[in-house]
C-alpha positions as CSV (number, residue, x, y, z in Angstrom):
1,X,174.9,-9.9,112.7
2,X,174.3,-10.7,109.0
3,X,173.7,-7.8,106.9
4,X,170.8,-8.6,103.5
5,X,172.2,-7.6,100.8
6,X,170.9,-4.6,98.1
7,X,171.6,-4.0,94.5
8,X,171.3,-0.2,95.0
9,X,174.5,0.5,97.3
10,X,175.3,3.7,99.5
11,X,176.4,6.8,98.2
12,X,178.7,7.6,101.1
13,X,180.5,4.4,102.0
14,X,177.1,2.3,104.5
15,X,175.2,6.0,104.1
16,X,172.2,7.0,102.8
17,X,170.5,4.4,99.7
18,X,168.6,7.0,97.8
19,X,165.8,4.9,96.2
20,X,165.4,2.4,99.1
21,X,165.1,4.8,101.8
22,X,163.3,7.6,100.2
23,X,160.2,4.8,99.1
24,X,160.1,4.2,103.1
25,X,157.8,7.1,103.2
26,X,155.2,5.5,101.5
27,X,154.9,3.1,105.1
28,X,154.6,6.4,107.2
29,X,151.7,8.2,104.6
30,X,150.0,4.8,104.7
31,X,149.8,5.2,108.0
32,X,149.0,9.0,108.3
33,X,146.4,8.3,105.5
34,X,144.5,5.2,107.4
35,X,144.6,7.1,110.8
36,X,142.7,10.1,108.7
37,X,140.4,8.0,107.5
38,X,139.7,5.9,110.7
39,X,138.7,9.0,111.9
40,X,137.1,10.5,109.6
41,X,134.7,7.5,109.7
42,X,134.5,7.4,113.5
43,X,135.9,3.8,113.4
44,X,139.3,5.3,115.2
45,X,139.3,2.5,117.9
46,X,142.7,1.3,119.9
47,X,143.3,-2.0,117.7
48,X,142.9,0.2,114.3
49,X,145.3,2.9,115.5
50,X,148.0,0.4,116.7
51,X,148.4,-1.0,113.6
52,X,148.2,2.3,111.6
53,X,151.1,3.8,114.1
54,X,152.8,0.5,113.0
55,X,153.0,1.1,109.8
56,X,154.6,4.6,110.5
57,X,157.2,2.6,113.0
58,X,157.5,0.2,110.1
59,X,158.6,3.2,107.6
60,X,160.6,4.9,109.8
61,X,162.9,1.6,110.9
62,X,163.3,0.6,107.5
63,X,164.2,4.5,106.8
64,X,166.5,4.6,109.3
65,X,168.6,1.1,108.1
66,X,168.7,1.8,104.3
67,X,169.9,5.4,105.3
68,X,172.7,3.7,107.4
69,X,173.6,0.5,107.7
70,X,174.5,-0.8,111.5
71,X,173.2,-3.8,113.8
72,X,171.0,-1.3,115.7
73,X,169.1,0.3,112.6
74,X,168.5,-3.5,111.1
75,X,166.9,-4.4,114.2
76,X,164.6,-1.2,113.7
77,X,163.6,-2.5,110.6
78,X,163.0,-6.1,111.3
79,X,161.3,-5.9,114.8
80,X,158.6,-3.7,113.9
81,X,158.1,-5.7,110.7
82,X,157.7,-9.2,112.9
83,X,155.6,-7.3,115.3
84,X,152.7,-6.1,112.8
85,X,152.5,-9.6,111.2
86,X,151.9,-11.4,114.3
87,X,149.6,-8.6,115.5
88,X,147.9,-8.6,112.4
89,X,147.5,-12.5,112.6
90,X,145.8,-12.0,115.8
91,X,143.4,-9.5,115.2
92,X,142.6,-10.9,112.1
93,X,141.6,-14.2,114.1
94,X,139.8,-12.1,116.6
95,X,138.0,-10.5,113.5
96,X,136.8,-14.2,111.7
97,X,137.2,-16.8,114.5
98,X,134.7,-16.2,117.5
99,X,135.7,-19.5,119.5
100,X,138.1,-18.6,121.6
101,X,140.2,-21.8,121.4
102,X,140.3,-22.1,117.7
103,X,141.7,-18.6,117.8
104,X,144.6,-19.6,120.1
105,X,145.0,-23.0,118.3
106,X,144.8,-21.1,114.9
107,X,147.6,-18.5,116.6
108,X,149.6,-21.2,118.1
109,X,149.8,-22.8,114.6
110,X,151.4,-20.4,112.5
111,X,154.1,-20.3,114.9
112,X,154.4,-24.0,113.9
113,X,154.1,-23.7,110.7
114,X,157.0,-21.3,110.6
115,X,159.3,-23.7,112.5
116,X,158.3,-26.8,110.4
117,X,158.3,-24.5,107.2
118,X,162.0,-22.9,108.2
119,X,163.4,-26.3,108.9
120,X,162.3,-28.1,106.0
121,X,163.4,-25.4,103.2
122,X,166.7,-24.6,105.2
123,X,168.3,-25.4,102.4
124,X,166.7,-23.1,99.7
125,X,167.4,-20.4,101.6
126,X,170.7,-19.8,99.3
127,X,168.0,-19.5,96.4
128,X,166.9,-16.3,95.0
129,X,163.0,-16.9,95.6
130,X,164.0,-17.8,99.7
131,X,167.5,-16.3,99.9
132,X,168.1,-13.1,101.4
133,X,165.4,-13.2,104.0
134,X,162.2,-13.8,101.7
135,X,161.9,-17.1,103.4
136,X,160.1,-15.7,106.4
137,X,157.5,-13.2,104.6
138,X,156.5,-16.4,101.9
139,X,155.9,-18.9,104.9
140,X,153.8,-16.0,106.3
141,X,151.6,-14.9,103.5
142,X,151.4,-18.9,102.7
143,X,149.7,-19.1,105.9
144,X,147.6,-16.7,105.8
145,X,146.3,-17.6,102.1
146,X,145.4,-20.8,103.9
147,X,143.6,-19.6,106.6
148,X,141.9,-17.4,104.1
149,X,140.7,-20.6,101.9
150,X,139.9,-22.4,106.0
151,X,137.9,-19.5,106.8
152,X,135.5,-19.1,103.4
153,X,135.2,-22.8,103.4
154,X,134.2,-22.9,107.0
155,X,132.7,-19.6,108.2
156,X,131.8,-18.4,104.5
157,X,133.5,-15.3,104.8
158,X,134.2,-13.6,101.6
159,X,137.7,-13.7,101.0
160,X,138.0,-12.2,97.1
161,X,139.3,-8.9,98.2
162,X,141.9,-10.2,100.8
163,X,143.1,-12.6,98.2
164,X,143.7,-9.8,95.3
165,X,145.5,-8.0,98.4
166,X,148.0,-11.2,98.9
167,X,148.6,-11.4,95.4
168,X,149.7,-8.3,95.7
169,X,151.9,-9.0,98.2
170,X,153.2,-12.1,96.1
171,X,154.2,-9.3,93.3
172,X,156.4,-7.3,96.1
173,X,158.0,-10.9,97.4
174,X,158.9,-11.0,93.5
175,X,160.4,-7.2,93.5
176,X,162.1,-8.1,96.6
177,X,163.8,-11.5,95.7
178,X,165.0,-10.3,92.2
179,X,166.7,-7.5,93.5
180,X,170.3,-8.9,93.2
181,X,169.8,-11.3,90.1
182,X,168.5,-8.3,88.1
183,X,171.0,-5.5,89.3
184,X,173.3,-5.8,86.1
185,X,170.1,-4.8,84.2
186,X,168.6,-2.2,86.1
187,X,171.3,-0.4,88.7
188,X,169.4,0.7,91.3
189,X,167.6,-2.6,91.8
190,X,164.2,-3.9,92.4
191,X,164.3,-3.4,96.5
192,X,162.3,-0.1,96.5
193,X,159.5,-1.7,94.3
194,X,159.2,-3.7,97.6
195,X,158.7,-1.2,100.0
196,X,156.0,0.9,97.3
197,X,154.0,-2.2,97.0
198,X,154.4,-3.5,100.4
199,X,153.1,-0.2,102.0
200,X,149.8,-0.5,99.5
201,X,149.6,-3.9,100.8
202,X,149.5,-3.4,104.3
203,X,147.3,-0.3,104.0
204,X,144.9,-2.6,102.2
205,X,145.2,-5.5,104.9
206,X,144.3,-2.9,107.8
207,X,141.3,-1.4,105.7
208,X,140.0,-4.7,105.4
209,X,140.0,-5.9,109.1
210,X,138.0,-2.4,109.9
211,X,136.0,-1.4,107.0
212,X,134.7,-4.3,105.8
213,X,132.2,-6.7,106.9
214,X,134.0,-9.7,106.2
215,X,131.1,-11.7,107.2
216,X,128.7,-10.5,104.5
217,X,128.0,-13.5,101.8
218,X,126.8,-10.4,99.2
219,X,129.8,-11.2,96.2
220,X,131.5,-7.5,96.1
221,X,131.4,-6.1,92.7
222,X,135.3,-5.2,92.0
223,X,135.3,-4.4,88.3
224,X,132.0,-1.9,89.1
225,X,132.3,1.7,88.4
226,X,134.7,3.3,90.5
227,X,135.5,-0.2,92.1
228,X,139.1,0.3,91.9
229,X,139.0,3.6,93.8
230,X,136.9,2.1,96.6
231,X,138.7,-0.9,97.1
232,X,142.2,1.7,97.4
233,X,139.7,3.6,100.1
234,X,139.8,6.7,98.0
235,X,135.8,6.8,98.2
236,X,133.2,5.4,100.5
């Protein structure tokens, strides 16, 4: 099985990465946190604390490979990864798209789209932007910026805060894919810049599928006072 590759390297031959394991606990206090607040809220239903128990599954796999290095511990990291985005997709679709058949057909597509998208830029996948396994997260945030743009254009739902939030995740793809190219500048690498903004990002994405009403046409107000803060969850 082929290993990614990291800037920062082990300490003790394939054990123990200090920077890109110990940023994995941001996945598992994203998750703590949302389940907190879920609850808090009395909006603690089974769908909202799947995905917040995926995010600690998420932190602990990736703990477990960037503490050591075997086949088993990368396919902790990966599956639980692949897992919450096409749960996410779904749910998401179950959120915004109330026909049944568009949902599946919506579902169906992204697999599609990752095939087509996979086969087509095979070839860049020796690049730094989609070497190194960054092909598969770009093609899936790609996809869901699209059905993003589908879904305001067609259902009007407001889309402003989930699109800040992909940016977001744009930035952490950027972290991610620099890691190598940049390690003779900074020695420990870029990687764990990834996993810091990747955990804010999916904290943010479950938020949004069960606080908001992504149905209201109101325009939120995200440079208001203590926008910032409500937007992270921090206040009601």
């Amino acid at each position: 099985m082929e290993h990614p590759i990291y800037c920062e390297q082990p300490v003790f031959s394939s054990f123990f990465e200090p920077f890109n394991t110990i940023t994995n606990l941001f996945f598992v206090i994203a998750g703590i946190l949302l389940i907190c607040q879920f609850k808090k809220s009395k909006k603690l239903n089974v769908k909202a604390l799947y995905l917040s128990i995926l995010l600690i599954v998420i932190g602990t796999g990736s703990f477990a490979w960037h503490l050591y290095r075997t086949n088993f511990t990368l396919l902790i990291d990966s599956i639980p990864i692949g897992i919450f985005i096409l749960s996410y997709l779904y749910l998401y679709l179950v959120k915004t798209t109330k026909n049944f058949y568009l949902r599946i057909a919506l579902y169906i597509g992204f697999y599609i789209y990752t095939i087509l998208l996979s086969v087509l830029l095979e070839n860049l996948t020796s690049t730094v932007i989609f070497g190194n396994g960054g092909l598969g997260y770009i093609i899936a945030i790609s996809y869901f910026i699209i059905l993003q743009v589908y879904n305001y254009l067609k259902f009007k739902i407001i889309v402003k805060k989930s699109l800040i939030i992909s940016f977001i995740f744009l930035v952490s793809i950027f972290f991610r894919q620099i890691d190598i190219t940049i390690c003779n500048l900074i020695g420990i690498g870029t990687h764990f810049l990834w996993h810091i903004l990747n955990s804010l990002v999916l904290y943010l994405f479950v938020r949004l599928l069960y606080f908001d009403n992504l149905f209201n046409t109101k325009k939120p107000r995200f440079f208001s006072r203590l926008s910032m803060a409500k937007f992270l969850g921090i206040f009601k």
